[in-house]
Chimera marker file (.cmm) of the C-alpha trace (Angstrom):
<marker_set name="trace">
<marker id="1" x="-20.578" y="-10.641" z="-6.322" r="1" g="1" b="0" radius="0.5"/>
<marker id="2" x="-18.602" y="-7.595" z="-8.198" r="1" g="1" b="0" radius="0.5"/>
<marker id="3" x="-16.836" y="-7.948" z="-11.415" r="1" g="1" b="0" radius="0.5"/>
<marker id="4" x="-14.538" y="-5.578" z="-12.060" r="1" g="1" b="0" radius="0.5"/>
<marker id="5" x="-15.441" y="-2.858" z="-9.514" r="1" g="1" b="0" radius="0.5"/>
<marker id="6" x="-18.920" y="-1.165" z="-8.007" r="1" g="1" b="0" radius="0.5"/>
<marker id="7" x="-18.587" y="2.814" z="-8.396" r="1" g="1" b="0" radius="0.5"/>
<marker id="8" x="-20.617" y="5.706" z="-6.313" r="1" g="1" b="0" radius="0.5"/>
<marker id="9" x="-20.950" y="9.056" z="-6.880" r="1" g="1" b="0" radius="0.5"/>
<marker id="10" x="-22.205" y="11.865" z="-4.903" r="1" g="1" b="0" radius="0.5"/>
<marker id="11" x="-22.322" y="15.633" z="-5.628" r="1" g="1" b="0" radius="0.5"/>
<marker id="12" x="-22.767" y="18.095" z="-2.432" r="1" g="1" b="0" radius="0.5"/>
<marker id="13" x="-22.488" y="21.372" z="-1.918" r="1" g="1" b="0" radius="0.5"/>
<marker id="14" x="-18.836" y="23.122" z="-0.834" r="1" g="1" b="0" radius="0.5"/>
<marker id="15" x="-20.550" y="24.002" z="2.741" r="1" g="1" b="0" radius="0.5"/>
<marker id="16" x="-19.247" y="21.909" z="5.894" r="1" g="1" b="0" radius="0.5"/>
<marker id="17" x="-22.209" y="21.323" z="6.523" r="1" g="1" b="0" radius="0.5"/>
<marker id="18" x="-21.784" y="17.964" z="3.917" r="1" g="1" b="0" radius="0.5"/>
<marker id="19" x="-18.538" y="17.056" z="5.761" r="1" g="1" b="0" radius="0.5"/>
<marker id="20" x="-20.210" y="14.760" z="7.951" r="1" g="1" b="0" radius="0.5"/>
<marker id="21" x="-22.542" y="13.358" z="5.069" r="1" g="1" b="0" radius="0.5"/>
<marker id="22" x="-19.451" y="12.298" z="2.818" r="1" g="1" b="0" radius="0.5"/>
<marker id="23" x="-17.591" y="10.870" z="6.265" r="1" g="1" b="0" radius="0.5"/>
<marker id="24" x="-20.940" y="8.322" z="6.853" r="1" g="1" b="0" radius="0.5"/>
<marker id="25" x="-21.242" y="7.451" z="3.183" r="1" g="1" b="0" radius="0.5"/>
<marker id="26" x="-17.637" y="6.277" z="2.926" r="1" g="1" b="0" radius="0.5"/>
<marker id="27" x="-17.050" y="5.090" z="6.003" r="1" g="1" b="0" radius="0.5"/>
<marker id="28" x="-20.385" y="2.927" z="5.142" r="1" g="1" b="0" radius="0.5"/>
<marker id="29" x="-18.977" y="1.587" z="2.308" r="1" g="1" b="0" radius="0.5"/>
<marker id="30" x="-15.913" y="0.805" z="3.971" r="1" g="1" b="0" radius="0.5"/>
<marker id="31" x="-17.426" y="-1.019" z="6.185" r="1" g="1" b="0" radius="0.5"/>
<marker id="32" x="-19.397" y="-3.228" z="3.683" r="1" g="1" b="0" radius="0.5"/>
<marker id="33" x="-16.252" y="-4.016" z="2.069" r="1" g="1" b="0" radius="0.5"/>
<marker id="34" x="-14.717" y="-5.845" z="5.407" r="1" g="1" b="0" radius="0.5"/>
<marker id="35" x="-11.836" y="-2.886" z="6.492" r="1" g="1" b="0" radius="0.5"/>
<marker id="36" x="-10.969" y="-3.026" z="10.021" r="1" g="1" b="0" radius="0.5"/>
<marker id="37" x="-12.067" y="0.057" z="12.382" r="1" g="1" b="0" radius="0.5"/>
<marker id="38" x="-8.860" y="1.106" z="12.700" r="1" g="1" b="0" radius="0.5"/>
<marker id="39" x="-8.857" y="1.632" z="8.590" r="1" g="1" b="0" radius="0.5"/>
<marker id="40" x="-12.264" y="2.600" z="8.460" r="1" g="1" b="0" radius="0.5"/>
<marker id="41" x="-11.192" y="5.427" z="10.669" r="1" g="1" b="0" radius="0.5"/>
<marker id="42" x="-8.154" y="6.314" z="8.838" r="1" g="1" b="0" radius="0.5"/>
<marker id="43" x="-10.554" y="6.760" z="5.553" r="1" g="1" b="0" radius="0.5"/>
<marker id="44" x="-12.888" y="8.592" z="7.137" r="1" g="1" b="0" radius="0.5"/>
<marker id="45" x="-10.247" y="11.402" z="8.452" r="1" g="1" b="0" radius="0.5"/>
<marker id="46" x="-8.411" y="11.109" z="4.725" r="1" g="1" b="0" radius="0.5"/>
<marker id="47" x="-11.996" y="12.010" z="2.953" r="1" g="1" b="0" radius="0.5"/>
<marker id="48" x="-13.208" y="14.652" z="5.633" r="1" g="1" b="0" radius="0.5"/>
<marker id="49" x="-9.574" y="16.274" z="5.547" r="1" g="1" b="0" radius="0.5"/>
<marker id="50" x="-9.960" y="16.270" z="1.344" r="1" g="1" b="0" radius="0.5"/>
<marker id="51" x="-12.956" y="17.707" z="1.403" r="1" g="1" b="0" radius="0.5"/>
<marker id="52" x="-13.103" y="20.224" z="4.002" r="1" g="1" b="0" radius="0.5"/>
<marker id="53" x="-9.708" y="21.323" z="1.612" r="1" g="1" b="0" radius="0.5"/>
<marker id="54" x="-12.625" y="22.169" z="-0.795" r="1" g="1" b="0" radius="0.5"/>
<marker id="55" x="-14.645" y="23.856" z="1.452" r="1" g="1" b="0" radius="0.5"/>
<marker id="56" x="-12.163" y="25.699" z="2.721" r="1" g="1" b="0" radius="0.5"/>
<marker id="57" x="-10.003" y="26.785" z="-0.053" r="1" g="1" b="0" radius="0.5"/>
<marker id="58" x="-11.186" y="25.578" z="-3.503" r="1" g="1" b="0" radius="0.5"/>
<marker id="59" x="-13.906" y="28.213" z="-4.102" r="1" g="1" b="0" radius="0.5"/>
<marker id="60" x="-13.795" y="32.378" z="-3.536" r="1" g="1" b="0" radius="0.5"/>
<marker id="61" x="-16.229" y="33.846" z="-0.811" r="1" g="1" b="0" radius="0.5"/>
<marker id="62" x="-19.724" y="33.808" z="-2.371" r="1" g="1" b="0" radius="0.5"/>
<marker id="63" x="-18.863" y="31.383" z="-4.693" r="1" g="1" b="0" radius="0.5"/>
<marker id="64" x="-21.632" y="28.066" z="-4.997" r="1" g="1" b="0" radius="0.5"/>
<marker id="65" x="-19.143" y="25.107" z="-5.455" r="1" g="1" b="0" radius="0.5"/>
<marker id="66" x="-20.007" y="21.745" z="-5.531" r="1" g="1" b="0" radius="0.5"/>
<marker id="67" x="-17.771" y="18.806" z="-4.323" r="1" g="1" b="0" radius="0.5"/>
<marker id="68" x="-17.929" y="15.406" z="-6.778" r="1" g="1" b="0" radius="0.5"/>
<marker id="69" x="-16.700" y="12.033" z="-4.834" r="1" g="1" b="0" radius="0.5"/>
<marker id="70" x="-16.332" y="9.162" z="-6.449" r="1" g="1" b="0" radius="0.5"/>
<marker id="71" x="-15.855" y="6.117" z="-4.887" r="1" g="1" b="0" radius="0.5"/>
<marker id="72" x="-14.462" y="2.513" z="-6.800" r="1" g="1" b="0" radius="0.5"/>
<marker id="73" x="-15.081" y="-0.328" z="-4.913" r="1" g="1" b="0" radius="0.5"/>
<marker id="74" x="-13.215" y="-3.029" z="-6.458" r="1" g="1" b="0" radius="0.5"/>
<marker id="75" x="-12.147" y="-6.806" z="-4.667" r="1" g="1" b="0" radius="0.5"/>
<marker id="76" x="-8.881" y="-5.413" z="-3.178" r="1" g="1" b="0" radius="0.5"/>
<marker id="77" x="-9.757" y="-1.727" z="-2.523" r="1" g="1" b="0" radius="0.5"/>
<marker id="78" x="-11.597" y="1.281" z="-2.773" r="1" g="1" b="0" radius="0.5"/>
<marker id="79" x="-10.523" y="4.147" z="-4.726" r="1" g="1" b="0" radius="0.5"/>
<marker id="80" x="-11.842" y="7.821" z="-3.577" r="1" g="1" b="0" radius="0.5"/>
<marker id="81" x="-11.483" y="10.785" z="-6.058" r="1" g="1" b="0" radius="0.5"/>
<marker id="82" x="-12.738" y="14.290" z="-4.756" r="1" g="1" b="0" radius="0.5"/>
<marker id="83" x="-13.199" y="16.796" z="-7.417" r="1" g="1" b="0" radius="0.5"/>
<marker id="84" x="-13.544" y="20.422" z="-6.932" r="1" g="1" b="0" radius="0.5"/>
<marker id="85" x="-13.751" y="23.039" z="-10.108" r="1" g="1" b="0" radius="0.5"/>
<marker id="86" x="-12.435" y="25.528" z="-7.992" r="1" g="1" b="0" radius="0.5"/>
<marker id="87" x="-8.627" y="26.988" z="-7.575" r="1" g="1" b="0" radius="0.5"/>
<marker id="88" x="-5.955" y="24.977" z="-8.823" r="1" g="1" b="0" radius="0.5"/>
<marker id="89" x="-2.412" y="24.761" z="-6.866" r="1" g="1" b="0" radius="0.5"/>
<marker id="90" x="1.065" y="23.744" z="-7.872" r="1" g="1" b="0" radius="0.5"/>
<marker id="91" x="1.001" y="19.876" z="-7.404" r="1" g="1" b="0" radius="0.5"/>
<marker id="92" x="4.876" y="19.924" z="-7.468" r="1" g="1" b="0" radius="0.5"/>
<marker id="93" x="5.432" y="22.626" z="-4.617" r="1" g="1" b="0" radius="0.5"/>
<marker id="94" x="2.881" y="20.827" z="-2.601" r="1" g="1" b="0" radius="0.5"/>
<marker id="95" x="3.996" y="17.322" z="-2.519" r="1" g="1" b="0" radius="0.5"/>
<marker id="96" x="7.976" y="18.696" z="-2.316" r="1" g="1" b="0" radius="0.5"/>
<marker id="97" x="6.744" y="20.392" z="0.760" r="1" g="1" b="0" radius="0.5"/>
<marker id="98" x="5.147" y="17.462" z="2.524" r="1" g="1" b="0" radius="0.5"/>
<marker id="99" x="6.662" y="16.563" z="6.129" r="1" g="1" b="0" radius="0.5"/>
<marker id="100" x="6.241" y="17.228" z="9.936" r="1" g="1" b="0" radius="0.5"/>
<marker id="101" x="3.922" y="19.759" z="10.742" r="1" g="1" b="0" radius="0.5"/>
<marker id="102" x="5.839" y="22.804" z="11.422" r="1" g="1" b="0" radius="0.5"/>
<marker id="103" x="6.750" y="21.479" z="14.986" r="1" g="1" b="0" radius="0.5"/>
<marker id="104" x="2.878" y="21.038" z="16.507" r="1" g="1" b="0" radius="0.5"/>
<marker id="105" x="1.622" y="17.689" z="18.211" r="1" g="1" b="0" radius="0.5"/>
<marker id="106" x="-1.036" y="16.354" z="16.096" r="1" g="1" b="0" radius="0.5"/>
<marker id="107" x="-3.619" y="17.452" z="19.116" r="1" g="1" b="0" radius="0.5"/>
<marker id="108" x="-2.797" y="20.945" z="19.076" r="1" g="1" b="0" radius="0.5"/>
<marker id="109" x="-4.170" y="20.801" z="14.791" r="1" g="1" b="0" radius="0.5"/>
<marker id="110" x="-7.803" y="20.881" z="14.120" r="1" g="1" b="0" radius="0.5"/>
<marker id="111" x="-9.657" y="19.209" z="10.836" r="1" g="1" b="0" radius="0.5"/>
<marker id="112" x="-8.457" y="21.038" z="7.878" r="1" g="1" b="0" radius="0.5"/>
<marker id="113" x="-4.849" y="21.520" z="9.287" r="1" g="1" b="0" radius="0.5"/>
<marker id="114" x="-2.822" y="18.836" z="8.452" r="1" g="1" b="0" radius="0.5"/>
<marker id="115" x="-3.872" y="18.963" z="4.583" r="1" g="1" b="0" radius="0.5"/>
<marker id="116" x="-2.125" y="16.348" z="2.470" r="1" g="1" b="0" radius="0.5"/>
<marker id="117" x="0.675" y="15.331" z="4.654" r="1" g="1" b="0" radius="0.5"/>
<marker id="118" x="-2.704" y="13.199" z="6.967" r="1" g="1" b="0" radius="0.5"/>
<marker id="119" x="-3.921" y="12.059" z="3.563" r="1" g="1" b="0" radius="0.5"/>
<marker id="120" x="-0.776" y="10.968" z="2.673" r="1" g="1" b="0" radius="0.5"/>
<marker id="121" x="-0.032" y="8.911" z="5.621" r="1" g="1" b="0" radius="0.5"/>
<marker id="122" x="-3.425" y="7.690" z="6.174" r="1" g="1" b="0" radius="0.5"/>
<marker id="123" x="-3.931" y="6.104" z="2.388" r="1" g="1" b="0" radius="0.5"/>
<marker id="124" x="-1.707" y="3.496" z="0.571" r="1" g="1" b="0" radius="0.5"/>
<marker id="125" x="-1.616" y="5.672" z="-2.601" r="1" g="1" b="0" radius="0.5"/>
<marker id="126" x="-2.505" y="9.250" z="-3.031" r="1" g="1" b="0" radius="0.5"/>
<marker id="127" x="-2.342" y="11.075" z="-6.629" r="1" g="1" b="0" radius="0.5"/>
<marker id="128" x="-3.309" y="14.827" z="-7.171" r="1" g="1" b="0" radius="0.5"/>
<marker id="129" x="-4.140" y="16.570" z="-11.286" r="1" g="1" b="0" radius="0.5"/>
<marker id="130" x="-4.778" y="20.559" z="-10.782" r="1" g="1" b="0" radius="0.5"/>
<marker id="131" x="-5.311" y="20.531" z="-14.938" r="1" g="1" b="0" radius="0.5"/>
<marker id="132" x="-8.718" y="21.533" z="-14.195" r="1" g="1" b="0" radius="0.5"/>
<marker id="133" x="-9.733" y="22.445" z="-10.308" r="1" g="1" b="0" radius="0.5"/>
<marker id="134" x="-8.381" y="19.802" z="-8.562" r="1" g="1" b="0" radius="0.5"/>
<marker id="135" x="-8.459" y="16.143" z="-8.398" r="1" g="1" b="0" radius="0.5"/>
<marker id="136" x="-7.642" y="14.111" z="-5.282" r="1" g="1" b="0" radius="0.5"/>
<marker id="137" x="-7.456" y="10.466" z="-6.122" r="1" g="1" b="0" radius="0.5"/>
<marker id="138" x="-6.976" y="8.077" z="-2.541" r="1" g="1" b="0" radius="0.5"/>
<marker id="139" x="-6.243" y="4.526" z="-2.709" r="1" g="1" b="0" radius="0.5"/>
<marker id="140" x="-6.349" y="2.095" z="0.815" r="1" g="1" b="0" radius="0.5"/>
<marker id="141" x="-5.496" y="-1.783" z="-0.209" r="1" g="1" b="0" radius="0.5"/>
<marker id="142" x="-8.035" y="-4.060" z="1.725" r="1" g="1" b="0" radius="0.5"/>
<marker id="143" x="-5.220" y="-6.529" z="2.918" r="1" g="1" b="0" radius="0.5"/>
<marker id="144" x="-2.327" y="-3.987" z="3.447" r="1" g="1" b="0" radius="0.5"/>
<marker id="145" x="0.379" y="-6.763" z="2.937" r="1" g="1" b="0" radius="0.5"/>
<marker id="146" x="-0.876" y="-6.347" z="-1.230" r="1" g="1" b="0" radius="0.5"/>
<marker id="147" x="0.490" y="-2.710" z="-1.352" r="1" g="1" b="0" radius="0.5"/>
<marker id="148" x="3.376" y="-2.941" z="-3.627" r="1" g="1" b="0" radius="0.5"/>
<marker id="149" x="6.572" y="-1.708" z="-2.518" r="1" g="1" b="0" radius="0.5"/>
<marker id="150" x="7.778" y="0.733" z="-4.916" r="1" g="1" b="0" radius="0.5"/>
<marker id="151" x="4.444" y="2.525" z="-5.166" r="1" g="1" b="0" radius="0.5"/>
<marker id="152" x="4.566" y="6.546" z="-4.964" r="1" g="1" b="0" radius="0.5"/>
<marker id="153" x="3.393" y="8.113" z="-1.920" r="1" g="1" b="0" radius="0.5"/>
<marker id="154" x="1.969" y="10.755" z="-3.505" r="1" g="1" b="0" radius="0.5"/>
<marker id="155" x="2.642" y="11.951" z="-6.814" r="1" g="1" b="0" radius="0.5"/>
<marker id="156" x="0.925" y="14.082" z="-9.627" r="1" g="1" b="0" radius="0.5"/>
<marker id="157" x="-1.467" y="12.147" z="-11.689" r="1" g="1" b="0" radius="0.5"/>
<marker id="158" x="-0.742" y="10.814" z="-15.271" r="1" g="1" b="0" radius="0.5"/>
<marker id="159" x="-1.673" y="13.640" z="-17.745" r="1" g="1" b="0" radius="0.5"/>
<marker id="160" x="-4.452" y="12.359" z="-20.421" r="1" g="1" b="0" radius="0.5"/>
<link id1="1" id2="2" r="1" g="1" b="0" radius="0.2"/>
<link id1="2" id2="3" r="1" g="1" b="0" radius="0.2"/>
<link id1="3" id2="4" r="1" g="1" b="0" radius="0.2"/>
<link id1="4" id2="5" r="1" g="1" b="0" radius="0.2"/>
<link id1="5" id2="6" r="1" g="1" b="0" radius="0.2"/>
<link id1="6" id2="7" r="1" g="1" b="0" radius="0.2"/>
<link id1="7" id2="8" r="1" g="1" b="0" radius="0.2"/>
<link id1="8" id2="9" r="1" g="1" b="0" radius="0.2"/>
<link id1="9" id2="10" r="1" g="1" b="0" radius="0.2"/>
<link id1="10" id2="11" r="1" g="1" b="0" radius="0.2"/>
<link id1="11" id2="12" r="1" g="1" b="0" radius="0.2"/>
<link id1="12" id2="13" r="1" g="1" b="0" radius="0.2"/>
<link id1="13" id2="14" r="1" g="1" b="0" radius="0.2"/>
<link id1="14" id2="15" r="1" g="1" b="0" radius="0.2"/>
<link id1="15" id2="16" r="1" g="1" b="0" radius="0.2"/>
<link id1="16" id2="17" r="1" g="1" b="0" radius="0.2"/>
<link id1="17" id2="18" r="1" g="1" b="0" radius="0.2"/>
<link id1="18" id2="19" r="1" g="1" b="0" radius="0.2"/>
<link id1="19" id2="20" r="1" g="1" b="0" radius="0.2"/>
<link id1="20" id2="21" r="1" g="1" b="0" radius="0.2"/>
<link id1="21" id2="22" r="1" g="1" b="0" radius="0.2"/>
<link id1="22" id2="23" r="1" g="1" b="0" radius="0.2"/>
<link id1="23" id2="24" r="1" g="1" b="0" radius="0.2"/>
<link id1="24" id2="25" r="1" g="1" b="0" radius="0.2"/>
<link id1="25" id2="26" r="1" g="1" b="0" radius="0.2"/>
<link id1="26" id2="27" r="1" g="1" b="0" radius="0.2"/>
<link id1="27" id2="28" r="1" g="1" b="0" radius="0.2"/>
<link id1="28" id2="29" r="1" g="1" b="0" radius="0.2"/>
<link id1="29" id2="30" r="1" g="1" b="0" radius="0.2"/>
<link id1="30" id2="31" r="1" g="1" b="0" radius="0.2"/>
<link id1="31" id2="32" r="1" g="1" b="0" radius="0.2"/>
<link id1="32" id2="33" r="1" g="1" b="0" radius="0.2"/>
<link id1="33" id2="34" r="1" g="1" b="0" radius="0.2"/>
<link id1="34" id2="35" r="1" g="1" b="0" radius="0.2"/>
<link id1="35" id2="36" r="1" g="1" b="0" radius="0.2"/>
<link id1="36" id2="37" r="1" g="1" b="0" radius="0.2"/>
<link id1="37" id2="38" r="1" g="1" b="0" radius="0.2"/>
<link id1="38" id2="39" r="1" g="1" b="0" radius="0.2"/>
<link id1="39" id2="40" r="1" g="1" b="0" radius="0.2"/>
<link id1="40" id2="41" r="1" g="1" b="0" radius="0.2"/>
<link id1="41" id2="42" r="1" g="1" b="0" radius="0.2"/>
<link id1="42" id2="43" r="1" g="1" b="0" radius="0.2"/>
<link id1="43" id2="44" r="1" g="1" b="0" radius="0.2"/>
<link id1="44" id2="45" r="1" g="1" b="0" radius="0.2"/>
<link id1="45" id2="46" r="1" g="1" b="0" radius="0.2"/>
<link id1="46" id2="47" r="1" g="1" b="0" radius="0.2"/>
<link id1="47" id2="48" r="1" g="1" b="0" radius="0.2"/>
<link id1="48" id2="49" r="1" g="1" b="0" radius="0.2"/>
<link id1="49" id2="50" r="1" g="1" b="0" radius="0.2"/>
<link id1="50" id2="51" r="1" g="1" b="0" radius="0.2"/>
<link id1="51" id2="52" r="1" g="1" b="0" radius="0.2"/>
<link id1="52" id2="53" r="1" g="1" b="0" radius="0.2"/>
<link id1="53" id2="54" r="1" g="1" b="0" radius="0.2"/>
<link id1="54" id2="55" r="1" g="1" b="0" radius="0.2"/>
<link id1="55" id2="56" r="1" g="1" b="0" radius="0.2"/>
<link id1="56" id2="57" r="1" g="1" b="0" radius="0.2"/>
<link id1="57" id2="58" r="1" g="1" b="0" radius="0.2"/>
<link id1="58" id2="59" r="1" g="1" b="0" radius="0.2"/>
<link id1="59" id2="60" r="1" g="1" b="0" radius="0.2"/>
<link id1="60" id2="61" r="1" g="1" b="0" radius="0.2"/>
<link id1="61" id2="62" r="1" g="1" b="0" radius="0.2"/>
<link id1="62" id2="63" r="1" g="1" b="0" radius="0.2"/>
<link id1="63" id2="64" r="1" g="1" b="0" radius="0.2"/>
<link id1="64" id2="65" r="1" g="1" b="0" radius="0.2"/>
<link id1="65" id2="66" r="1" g="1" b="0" radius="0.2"/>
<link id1="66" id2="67" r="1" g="1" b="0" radius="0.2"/>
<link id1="67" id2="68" r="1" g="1" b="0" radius="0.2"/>
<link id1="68" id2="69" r="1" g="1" b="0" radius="0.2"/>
<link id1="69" id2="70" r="1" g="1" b="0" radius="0.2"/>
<link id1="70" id2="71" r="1" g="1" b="0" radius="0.2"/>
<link id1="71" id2="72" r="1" g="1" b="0" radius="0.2"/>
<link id1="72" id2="73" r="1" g="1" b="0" radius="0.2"/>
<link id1="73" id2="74" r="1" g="1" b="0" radius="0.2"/>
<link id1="74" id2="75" r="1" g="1" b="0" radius="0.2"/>
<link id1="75" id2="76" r="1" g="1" b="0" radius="0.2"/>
<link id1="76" id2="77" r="1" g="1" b="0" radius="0.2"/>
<link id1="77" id2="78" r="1" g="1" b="0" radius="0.2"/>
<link id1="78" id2="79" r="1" g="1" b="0" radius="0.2"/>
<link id1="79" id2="80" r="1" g="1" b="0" radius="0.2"/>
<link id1="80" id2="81" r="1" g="1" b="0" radius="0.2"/>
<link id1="81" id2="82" r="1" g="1" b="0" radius="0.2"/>
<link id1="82" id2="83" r="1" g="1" b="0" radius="0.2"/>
<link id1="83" id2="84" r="1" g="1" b="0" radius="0.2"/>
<link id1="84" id2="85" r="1" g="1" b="0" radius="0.2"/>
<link id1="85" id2="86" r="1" g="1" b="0" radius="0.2"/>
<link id1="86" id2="87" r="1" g="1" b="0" radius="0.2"/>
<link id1="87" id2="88" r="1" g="1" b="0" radius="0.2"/>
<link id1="88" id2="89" r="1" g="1" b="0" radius="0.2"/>
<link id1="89" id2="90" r="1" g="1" b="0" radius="0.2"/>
<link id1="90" id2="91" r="1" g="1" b="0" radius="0.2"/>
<link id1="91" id2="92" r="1" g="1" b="0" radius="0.2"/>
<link id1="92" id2="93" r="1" g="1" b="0" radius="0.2"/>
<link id1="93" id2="94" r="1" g="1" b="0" radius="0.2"/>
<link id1="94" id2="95" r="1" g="1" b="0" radius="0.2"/>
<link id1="95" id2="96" r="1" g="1" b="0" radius="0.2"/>
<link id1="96" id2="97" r="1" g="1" b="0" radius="0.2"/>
<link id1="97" id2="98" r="1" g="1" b="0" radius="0.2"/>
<link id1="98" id2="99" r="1" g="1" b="0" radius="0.2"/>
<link id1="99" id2="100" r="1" g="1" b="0" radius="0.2"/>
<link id1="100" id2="101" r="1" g="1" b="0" radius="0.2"/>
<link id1="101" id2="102" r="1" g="1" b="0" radius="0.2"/>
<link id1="102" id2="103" r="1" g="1" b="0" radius="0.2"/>
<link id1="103" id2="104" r="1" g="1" b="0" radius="0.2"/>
<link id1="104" id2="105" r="1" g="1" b="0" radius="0.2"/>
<link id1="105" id2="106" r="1" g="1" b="0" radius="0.2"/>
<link id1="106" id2="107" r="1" g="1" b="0" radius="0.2"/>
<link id1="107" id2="108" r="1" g="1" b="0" radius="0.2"/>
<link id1="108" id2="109" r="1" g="1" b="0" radius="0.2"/>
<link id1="109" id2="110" r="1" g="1" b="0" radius="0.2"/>
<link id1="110" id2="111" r="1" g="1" b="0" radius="0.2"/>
<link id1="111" id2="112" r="1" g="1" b="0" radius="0.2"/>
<link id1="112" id2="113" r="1" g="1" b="0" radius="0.2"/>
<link id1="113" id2="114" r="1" g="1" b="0" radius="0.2"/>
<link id1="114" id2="115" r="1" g="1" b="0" radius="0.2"/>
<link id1="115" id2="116" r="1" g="1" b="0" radius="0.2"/>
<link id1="116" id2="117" r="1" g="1" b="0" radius="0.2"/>
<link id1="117" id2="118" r="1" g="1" b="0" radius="0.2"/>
<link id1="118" id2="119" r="1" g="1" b="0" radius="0.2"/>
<link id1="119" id2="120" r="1" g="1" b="0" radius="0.2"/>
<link id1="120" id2="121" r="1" g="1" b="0" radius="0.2"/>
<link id1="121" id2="122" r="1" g="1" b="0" radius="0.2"/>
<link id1="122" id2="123" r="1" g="1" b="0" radius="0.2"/>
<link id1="123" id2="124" r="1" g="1" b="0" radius="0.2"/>
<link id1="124" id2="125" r="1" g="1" b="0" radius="0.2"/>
<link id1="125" id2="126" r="1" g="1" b="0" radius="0.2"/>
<link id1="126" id2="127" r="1" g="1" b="0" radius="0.2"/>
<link id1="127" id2="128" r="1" g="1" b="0" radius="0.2"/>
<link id1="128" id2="129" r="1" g="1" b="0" radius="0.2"/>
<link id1="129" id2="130" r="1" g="1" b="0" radius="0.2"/>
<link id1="130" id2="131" r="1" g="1" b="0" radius="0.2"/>
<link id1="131" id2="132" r="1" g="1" b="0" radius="0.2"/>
<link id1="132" id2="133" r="1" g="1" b="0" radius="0.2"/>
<link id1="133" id2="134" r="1" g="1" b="0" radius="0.2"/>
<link id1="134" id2="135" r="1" g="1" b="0" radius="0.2"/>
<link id1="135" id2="136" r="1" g="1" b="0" radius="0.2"/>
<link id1="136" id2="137" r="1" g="1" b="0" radius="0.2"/>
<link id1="137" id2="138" r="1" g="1" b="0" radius="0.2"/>
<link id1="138" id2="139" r="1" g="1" b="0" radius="0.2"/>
<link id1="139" id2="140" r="1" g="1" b="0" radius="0.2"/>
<link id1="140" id2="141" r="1" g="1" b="0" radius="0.2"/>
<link id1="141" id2="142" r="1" g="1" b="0" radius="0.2"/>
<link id1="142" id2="143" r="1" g="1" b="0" radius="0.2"/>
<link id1="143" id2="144" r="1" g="1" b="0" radius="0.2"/>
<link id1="144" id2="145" r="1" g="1" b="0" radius="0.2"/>
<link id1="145" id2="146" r="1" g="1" b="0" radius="0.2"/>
<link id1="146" id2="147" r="1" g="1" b="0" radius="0.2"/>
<link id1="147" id2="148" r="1" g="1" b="0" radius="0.2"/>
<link id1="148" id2="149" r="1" g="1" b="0" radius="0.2"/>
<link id1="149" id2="150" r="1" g="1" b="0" radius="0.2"/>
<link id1="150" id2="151" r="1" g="1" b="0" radius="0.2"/>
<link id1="151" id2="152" r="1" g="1" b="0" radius="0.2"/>
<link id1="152" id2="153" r="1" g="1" b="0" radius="0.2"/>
<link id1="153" id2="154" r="1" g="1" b="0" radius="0.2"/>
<link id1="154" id2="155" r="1" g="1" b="0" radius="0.2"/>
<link id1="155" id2="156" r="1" g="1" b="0" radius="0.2"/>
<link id1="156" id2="157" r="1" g="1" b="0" radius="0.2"/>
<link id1="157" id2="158" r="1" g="1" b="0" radius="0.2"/>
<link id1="158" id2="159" r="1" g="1" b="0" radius="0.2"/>
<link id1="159" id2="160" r="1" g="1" b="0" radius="0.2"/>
</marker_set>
């Protein structure tokens, strides 16, 4: 039985190559917790689609950067934080800009091309810090009806 939560860390390389590895781990954990498939699958394509944003954009070509996740498994829902030292962005401009993808189906995008607006919709709560690289925090409740209703979509994470 857990107390308060169970927490998980991994550290991989910025190569997407470790796409996949990140995908089984949570997706594994997920599925230890009791999610449904249809969640599990929604967590899976929120994590890949945060970290391939590493990969893809948090480090400068010949750059070695390392992806942390972090994973908080608690009684009512797992909390995923990926953590790149890499670029920072404006969290503001980012979120304001959050909508339909500039008039393409979702099968003409590939993985990597729908960014935060997928995480957004796939999670129940999604916060984002660029104090220091950048910090993708992703929340999905384990009984969805517990969500509360005036939690943020997405929104820029307390500063410390």
């Amino acid at each position: 039985m857990r107390t308060a939560s169970d927490y998980i860390e991994m550290n991989v390389p910025a190569k997407p190559d470790y796409v996949g590895v990140v995908r089984l781990t949570i997706s594994g954990l997920a599925n230890r917790m009791g999610f449904a498939f249809d969640e599990i699958e929604d967590i899976k394509i929120a994590v890949s689609e945060a970290v391939t944003n590493v990969v893809n954009h948090a480090y400068t070509e010949g750059e070695q950067g390392q992806v942390r996740i972090g994973c908080n498994i608690h009684d009512d829902r797992m909390e995923i934080t990926v953590v790149d030292q890499g670029q920072s962005f404006d969290v503001e401009s980012i979120s304001k800009d959050l909508g339909p993808v500039d008039g393409k189906s979702v099968d003409q995008l590939h993985e990597g091309g729908l960014g935060l607006f997928l995480i957004d919709t796939l999670m129940d709560k999604v916060e984002i810090s660029s104090e220091a690289g950048v910090v993708v925090m992703m929340t999905k409740y384990l009984h969805r009806d517990e969500v509360e209703e005036h939690v943020d979509r997405i929104s820029p994470a307390p500063s410390q």
